[in-house]
N, C-alpha and C positions, 0 to 999 in steps of 0.2 A: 504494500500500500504506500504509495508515495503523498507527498505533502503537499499540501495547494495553496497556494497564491492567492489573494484576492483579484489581481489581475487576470487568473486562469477561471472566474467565478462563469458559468452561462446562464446565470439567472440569479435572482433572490424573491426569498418567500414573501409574500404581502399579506396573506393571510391563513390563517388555518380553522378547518372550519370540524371540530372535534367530532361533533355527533356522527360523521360519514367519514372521518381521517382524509379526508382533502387537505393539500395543500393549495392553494394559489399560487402560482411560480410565475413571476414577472420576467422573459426572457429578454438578458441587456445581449448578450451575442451571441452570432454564430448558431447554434440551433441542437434539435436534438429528435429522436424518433420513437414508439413504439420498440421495445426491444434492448434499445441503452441502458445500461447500468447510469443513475444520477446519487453522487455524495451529496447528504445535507450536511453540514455544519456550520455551526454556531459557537457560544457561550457553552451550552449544556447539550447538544444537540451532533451528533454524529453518530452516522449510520449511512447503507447504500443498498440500494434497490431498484429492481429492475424495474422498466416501466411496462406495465403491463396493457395501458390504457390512458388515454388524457383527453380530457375535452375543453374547448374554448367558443364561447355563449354557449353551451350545454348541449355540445354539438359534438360526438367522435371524429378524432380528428386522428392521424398516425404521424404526425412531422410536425414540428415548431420551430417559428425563427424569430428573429429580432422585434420587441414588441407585440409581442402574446402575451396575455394571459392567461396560463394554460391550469385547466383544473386536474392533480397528479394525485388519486388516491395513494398513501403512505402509509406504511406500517407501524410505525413510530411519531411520536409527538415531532413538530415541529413550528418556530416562534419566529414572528415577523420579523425581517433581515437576516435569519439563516442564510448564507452563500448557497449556492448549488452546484455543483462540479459535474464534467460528467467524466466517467474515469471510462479508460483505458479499453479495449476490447480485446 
């Protein structure tokens, strides 16, 4: 597992929405797909998870790029401004 940069960030949380373990992921670059493994970390927060599914306006969607708002069910808690990485294949 290597380290990350906030430079290396492809997104950060905006919100999380508990009762359904959504996260909201604000995508600042570059992009990501159905299938990628995405790192959240934070303060108290890190963990990685495949994405299995994401929607944006409550729409399935399989690819995301700059400026989504992508809705990423998650496994684990996660707190607005977590980073989001995507690691490695």
């Amino acid at each position: 597992m290597s380290e990350f940069t906030e430079d290396q960030a492809v997104g950060i949380v905006r919100d999380y929405f508990r009762k359904v373990d959504v996260a909201a992921v604000e995508v600042t670059k570059g992009g990501f797909k159905v299938g990628d493994t995405l790192r959240f970390k934070g303060h108290t927060t890190d963990f990685a998870q495949k994405i299995e599914s994401m929607q944006v306006d409550h729409q399935e969607v399989v690819e995301v790029g700059p400026g989504d708002l992508v809705g990423i069910k998650v496994s684990d808690r996660v707190r607005d401004n977590d980073l989001v990485f995507l690691e490695d294949a």
